[in-house]
Backbone as a ProteinNet text record, in pm:
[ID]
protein_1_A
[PRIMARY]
XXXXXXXXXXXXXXXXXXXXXXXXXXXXXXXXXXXXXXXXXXXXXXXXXXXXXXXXXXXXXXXXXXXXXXXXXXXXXXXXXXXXXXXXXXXXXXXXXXXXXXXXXXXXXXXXXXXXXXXXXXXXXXXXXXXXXXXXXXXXXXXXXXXXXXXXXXXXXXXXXXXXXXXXXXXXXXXXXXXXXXXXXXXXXXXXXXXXXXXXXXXXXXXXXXXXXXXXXXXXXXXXXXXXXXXXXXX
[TERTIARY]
11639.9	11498.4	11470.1	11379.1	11315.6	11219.8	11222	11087.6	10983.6	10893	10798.9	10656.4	10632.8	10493.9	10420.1	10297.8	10188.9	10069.1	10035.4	9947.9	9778.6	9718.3	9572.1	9575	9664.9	9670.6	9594.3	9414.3	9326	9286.1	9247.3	9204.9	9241	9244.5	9233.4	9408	9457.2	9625.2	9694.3	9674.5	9783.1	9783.3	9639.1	9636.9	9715.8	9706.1	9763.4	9925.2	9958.6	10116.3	10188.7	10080.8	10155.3	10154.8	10052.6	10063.1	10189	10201.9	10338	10431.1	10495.3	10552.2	10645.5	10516.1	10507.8	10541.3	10508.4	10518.6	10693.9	10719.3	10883.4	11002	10907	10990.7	11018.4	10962.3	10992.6	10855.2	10921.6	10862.3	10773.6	10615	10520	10451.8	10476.8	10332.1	10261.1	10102.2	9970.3	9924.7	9896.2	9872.1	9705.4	9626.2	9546.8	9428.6	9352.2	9289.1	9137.3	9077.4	8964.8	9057	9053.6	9126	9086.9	8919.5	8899.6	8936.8	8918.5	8917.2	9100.1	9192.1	9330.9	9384.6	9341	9395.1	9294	9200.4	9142.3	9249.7	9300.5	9397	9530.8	9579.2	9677.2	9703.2	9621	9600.4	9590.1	9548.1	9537.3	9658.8	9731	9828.4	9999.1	9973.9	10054	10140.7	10112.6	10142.5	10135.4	10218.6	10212	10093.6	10021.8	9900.8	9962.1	9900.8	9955.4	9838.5	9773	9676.7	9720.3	9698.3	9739.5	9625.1	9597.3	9500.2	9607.2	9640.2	9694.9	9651.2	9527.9	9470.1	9508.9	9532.7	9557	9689.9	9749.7	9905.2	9954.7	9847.1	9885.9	9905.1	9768	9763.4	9891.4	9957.6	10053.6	10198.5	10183.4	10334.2	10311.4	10234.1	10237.2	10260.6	10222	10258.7	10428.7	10441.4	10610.9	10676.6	10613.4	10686	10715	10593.6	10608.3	10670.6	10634.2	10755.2	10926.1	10944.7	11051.3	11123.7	11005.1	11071.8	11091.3	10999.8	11007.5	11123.7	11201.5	11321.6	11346.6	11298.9	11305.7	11229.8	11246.3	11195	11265.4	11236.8	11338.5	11277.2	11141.9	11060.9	10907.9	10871	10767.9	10704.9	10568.4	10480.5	10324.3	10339	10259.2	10158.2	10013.1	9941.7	9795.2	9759.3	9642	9571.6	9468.4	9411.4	9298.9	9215.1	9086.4	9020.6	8952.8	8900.5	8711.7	8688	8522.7	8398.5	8358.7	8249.1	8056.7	7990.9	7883.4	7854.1	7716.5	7663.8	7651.5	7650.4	7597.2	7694.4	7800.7	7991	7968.4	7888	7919.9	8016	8087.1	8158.4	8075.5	8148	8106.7	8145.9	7983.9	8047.2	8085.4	8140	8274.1	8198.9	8045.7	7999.6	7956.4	7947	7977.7	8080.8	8177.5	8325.4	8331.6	8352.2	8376.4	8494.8	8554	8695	8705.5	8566.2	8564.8	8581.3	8543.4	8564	8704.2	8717.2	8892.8	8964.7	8924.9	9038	9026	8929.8	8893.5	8973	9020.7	9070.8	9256.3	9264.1	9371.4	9445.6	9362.1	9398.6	9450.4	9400.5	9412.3	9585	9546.1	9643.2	9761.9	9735.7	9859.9	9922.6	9814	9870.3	9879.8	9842.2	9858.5	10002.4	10043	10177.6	10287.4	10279.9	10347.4	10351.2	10258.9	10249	10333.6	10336	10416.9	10567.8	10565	10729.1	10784.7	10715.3	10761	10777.6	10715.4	10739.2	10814.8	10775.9	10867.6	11047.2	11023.4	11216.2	11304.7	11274.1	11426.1	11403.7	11342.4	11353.3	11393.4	11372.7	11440.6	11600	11644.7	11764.4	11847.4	11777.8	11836.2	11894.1	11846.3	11842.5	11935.8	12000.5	12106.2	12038.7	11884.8	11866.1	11696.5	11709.8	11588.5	11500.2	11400.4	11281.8	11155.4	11117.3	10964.3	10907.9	10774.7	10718.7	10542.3	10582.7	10430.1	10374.3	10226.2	10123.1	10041.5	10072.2	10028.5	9922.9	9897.1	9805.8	9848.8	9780.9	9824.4	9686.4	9609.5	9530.5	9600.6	9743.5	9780	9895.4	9818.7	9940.2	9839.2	9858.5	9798.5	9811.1	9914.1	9933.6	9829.6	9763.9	9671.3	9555.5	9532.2	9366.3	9341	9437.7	9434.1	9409.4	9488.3	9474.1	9310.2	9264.9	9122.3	9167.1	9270.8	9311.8	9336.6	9363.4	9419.4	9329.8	9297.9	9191.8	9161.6	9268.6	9209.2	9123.1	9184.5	9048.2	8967.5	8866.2	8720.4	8728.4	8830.9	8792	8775.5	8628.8	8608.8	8627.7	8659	8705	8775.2	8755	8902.1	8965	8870.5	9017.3	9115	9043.4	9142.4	9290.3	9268.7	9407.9	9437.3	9408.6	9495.6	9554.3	9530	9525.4	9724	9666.4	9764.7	9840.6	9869.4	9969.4	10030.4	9983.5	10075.9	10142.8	10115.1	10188.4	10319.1	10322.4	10426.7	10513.5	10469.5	10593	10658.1	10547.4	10627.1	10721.8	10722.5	10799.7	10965.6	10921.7	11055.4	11150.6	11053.7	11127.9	11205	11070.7	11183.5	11280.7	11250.4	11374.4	11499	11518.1	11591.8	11688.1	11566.9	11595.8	11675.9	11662.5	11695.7	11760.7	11876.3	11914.7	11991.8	12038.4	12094.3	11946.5	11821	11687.5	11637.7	11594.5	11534.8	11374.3	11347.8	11195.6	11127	11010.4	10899.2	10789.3	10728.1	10604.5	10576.2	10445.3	10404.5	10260.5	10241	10079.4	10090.9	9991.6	9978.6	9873.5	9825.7	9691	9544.4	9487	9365.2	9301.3	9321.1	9285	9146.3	9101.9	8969.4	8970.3	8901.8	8930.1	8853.4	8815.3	8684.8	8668.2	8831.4	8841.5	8760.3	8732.4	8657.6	8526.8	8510.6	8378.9	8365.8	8520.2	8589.5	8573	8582	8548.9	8707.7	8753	8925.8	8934.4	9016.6	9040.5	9157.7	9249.9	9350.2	9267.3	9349.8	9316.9	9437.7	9394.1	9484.7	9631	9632.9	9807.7	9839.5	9797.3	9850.5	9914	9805.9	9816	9925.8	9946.9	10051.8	10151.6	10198.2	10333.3	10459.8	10406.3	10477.1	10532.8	10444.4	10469.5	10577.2	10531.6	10609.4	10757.7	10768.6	10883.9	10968.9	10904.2	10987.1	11009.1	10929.8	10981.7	11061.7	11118.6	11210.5	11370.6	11381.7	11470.2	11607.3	11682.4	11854.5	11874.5	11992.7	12085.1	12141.6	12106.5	12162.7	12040.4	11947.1	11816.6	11807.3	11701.7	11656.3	11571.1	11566.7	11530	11458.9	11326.6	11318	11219.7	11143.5	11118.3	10967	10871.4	10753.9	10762.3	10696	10707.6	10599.8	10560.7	10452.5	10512.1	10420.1	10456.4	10593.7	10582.4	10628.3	10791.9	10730.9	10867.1	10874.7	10953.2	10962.8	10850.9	10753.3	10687.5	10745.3	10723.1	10790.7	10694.1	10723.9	10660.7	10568.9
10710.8	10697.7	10751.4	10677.5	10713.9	10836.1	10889.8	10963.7	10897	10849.6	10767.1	10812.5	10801.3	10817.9	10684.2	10712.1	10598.2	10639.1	10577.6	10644	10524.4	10649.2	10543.1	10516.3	10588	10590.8	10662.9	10678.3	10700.3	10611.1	10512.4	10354.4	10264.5	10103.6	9995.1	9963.3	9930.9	9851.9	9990	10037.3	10236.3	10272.2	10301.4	10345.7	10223.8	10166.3	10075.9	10025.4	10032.3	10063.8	10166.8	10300	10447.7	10423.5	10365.3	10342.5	10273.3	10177.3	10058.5	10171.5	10240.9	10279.3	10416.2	10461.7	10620.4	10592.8	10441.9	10364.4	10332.4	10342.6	10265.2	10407.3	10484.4	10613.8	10705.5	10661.7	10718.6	10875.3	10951.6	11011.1	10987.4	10994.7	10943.7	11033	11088.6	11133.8	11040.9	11070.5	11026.8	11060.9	11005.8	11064.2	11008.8	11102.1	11042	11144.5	11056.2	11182.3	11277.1	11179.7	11320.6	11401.1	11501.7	11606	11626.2	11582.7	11576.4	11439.4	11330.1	11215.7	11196.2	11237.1	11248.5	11343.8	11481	11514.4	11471.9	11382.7	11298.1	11188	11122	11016.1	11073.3	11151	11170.9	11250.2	11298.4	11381.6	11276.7	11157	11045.3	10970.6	10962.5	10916.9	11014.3	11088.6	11146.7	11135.4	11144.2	11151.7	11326.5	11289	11422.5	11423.5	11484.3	11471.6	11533.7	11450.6	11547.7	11479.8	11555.6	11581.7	11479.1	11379.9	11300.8	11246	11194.9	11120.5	11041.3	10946	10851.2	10875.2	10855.8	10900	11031.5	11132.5	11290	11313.7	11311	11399.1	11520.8	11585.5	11707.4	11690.7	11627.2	11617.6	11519.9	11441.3	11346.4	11452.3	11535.1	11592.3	11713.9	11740.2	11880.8	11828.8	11679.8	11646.3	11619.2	11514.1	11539.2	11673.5	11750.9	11927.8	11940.3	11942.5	11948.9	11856.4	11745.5	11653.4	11703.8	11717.2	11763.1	11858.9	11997.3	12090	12077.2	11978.7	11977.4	11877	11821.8	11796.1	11627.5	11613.2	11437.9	11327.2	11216.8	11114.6	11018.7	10876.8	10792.8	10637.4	10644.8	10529.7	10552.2	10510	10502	10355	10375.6	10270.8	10297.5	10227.6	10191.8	10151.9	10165	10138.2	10170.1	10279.2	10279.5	10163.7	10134	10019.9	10063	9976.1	9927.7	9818.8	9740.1	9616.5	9651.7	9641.9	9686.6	9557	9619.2	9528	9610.2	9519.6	9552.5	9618.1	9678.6	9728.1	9682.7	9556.2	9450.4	9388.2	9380.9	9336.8	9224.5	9193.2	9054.8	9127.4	8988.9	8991.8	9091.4	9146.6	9209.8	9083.6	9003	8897.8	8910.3	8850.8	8895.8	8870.7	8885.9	8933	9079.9	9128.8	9262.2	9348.2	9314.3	9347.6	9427.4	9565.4	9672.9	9726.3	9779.9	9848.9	9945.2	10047	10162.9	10136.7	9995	9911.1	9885.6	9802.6	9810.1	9933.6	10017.3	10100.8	10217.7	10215.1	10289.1	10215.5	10025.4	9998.9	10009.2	10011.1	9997.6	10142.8	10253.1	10417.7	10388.7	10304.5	10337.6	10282.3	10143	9998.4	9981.9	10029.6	10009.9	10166.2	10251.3	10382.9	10444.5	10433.7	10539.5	10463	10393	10357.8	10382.1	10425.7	10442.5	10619.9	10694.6	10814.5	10856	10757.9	10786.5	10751	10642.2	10595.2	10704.2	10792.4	10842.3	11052.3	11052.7	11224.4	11183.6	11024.2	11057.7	11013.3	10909.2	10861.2	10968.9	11055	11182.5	11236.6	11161.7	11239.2	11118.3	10988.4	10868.5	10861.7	10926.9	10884.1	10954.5	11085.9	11124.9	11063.6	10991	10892.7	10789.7	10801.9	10720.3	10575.3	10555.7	10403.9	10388.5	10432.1	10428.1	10301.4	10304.3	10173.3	10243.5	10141.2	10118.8	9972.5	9985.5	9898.3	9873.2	9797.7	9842.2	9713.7	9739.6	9661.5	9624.1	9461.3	9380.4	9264.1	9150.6	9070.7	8928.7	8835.8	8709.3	8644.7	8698.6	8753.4	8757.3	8766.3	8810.9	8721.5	8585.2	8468.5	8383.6	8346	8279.2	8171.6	8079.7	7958.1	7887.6	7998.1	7945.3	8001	8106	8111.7	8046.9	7996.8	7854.8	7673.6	7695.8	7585.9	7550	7422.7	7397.8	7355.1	7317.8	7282.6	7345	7473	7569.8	7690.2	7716.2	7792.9	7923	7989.2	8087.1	8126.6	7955.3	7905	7978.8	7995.6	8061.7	8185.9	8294.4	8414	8449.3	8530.9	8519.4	8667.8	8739.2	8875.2	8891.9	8964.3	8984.6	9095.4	9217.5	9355.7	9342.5	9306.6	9345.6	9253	9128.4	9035	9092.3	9162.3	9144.9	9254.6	9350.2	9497.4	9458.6	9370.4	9363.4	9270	9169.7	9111.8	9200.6	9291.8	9423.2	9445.1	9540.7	9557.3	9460.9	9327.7	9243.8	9284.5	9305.5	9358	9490.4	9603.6	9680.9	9707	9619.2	9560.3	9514.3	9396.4	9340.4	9439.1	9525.4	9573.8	9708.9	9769.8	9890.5	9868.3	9781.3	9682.3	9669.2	9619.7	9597.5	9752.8	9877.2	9990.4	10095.9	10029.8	10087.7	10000	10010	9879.8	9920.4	10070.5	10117	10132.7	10112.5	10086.8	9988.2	9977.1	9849.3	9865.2	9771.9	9788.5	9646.2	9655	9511.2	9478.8	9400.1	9446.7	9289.9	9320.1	9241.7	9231	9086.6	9011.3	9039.3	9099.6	9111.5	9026.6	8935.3	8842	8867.8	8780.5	8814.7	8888	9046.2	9107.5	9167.7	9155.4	9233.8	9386.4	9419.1	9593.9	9598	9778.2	9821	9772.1	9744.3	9686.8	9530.1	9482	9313.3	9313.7	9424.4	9414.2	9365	9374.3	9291.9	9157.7	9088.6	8933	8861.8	8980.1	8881.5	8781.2	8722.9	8621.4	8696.8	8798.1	8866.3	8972.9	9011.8	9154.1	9236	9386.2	9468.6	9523.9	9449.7	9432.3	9308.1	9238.3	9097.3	9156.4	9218.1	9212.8	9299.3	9428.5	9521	9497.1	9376.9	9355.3	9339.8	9253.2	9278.9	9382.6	9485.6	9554.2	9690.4	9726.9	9769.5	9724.7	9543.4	9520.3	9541.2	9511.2	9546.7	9694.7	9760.5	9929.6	9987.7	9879.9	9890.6	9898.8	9715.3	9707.2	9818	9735	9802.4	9854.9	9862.8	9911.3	9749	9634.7	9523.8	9461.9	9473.9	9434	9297.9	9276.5	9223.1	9329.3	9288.8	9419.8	9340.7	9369.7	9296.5	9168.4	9167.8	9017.9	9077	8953.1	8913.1	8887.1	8903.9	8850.2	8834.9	8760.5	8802.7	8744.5	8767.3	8723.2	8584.7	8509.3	8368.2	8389	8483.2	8483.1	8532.7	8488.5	8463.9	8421.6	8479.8	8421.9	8368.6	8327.7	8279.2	8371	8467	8498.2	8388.8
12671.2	12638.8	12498.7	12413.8	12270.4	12298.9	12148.3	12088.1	12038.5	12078.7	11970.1	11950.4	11833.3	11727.6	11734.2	11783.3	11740	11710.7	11559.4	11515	11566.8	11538.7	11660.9	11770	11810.4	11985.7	12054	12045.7	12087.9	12217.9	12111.5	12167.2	12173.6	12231.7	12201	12186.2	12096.5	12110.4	12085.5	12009.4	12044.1	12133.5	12228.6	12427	12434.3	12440.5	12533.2	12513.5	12402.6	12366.6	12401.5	12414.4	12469.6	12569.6	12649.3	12817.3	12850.8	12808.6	12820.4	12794.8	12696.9	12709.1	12740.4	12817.7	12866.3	13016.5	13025.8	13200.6	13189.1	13077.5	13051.4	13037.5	13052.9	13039.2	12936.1	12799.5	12715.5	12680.3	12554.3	12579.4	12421.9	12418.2	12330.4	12272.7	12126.9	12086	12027.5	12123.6	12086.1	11963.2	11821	11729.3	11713.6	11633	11644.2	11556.5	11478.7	11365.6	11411.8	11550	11596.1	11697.7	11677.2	11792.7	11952.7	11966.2	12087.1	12172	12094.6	12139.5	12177.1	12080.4	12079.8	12221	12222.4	12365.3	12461.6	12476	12596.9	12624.8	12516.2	12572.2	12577.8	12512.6	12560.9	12674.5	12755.6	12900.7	12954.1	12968	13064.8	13069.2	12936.7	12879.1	12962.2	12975.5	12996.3	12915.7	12762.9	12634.2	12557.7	12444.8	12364.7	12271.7	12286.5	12129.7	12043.2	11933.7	11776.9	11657	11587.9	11551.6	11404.8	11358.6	11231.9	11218.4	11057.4	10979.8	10822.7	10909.2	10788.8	10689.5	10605.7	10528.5	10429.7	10501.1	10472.1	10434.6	10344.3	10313.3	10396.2	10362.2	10450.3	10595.7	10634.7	10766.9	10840.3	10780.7	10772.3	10781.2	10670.7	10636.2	10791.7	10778	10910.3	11033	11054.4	11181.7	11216.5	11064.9	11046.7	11077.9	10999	11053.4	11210.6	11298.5	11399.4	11504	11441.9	11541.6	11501.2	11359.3	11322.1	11419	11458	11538.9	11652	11754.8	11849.9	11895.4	11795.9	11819.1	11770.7	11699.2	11624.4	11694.4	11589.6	11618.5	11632.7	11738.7	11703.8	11680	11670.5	11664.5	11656.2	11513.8	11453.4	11476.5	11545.7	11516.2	11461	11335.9	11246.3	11308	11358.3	11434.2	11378.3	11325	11287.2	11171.4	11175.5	11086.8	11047.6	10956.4	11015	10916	10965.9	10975	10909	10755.3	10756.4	10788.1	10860.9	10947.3	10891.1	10889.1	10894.9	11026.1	10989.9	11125.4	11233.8	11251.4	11364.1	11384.2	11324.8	11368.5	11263.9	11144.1	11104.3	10962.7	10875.1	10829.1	10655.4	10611.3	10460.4	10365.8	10322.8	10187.8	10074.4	10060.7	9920	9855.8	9781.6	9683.3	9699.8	9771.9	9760.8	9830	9810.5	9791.4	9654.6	9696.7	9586.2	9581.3	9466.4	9450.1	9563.2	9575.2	9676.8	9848.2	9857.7	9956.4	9994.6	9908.7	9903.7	9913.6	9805.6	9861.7	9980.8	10074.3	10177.9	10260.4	10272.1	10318.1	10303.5	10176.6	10147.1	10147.2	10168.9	10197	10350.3	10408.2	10579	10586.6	10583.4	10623.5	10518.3	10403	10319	10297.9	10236.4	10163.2	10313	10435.4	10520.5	10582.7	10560.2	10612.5	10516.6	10425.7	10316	10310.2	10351.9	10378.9	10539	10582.3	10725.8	10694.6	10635.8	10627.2	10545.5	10418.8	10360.2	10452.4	10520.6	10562.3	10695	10770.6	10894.9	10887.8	10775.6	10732.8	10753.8	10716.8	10725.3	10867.8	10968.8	11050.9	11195	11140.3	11150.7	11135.4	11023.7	10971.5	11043.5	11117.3	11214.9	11371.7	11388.9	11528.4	11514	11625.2	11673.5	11682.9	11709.3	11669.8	11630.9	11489.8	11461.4	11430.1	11489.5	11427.3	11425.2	11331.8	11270.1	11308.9	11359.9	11414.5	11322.4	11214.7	11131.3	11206.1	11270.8	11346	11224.3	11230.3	11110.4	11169.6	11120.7	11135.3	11111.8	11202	11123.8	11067.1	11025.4	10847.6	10762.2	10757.8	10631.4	10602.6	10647.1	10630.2	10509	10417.7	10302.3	10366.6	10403.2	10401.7	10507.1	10615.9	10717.6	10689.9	10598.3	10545	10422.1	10405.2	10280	10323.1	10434.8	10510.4	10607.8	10546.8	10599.8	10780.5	10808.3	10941.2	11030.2	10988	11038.3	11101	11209.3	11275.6	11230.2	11160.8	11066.6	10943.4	10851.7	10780.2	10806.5	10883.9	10879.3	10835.9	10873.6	10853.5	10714.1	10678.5	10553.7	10491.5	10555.9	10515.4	10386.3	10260	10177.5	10189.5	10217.3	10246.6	10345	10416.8	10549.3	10538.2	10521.5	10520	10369.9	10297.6	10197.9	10207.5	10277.3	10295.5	10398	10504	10576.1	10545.4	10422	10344.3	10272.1	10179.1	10111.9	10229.5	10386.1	10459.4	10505.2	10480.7	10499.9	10401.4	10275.7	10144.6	10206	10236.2	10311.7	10378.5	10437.9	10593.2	10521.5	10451.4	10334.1	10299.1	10206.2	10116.4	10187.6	10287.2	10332.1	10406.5	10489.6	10574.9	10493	10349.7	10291.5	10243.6	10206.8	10129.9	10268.4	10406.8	10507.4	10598.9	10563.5	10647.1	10763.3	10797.1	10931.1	11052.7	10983.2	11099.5	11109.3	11209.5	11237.1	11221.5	11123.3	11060.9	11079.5	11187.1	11133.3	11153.9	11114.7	11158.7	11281.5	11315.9	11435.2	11440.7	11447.9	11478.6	11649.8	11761.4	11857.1	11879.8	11779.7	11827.3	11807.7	11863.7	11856.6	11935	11980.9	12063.3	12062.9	12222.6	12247.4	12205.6	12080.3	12057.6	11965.1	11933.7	11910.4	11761.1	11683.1	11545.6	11516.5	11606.5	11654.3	11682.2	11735.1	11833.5	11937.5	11977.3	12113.3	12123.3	12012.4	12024.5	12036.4	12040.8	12056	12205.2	12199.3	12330.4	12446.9	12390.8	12429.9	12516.3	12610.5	12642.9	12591.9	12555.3	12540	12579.8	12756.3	12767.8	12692.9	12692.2	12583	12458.6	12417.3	12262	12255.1	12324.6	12302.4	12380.4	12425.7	12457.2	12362.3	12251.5	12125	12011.2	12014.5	12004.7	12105.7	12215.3	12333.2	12287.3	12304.3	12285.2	12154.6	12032	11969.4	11885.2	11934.9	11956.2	12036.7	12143.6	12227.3	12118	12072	11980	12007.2	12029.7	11949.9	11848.9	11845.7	11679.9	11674.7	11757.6	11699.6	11690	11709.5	11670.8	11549.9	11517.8	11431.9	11333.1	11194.4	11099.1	10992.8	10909.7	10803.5	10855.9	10969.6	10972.7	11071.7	11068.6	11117.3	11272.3	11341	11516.4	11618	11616.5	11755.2	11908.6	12025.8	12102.5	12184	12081.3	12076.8	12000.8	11883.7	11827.2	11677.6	11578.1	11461.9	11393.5	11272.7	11206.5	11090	11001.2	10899.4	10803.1	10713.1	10606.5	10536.9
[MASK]
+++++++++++++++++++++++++++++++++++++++++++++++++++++++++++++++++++++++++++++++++++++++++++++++++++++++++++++++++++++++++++++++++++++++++++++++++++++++++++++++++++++++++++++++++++++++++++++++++++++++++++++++++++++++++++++++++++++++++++

């Protein structure tokens, strides 16, 4: 059985990935950046809480410390997001799309995964079969929010898919810079969760089956590549 980290495992596809796999035997810290809301799920969870804010260096590197001591890690999932919505759940129009906008998003979804890969890796490299599981989007496919045929067409968002296309480079390149782990990321769909306003079509075991599974992953795994439910995405 694994060690595994999921960050945003409060609510919504993190509960529900720790559940899957706290039900599978392994053992889970709940990470998660309000402290009350974090040991509420992870007491239900029958999960480890541990106090993280992607966002925060510190708060990032101290959690590394402590997972460090309490005896390693062997699987990181990339899980926290977020998606900016108006008050009323409608979309923010890209005429007022601001840098500060962007980068509140791009602190969460790009720089807070880049803050994890970077304090939890040495503690990865330790593990007999380490993976990374960065929870990505299929938002962040150009070729179908380019495409008028294509049912994603509509979404008119610009942080968020672009936020979670950098994360696909992520995925590439550390995959490549780490090639004894197995690193990738994963579209879980269009899921009902608090990031939507629950307008997804999925329910939350749906969406986090893909994930579950490929945090499961071997040392003969697949490494470096896109996946949802079905399979193989094609970059």
């Amino acid at each position: 059985m694994a060690t595994i980290l999921i960050s945003g495992a409060n609510k919504g596809l993190g509960f529900e990935t720790a559940r899957q796999l706290v039900a599978a035997g392994h053992t889970v810290y709940a990470a998660a950046r309000d402290a009350a809301r974090g040991r509420r799920a992870a007491d239900e969870l029958g999960a480890r809480f541990i106090l993280l804010d992607v966002t925060d260096d510190a708060s990032v590197k101290a959690a590394a410390k402590t997972v460090a001591a309490d005896g390693g890690l062997d699987v990181l999932v990339n899980n926290a997001g977020i998606e900016p919505r108006l008050d009323d759940g409608g979309f923010i129009p890209v005429s007022e799309v601001t840098a500060d906008l962007a980068h509140r998003v791009f602190d969460t979804n790009v720089f807070g995964h880049i803050r994890m890969l970077h304090s939890f890796l040495p503690l990865l490299e330790r593990s007999a079969a380490p993976v990374v599981v960065n929870v990505g989007s299929g938002a962040s496919l150009m070729r179908d929010l380019s495409n008028p045929d294509n049912p994603a067409h509509f979404y008119p968002d610009v942080t968020y898919p672009a936020s979670k296309a950098a994360m696909n480079m992520l995925t590439v390149q550390y995959a490549k810079a780490y090639p004894g782990m197995r690193i990738n990321a994963v579209d879980p769909g269009f899921t009902a969760t608090d990031l939507n306003f629950h307008a997804g079509h999925q329910t939350v075991e749906e969406g986090a089956e893909i994930i579950v599974r490929m945090a499961q992953i071997g040392p003969d795994g697949p490494t470096g590549g896109f996946y949802d439910a079905r399979g193989v995405i094609p970059w």
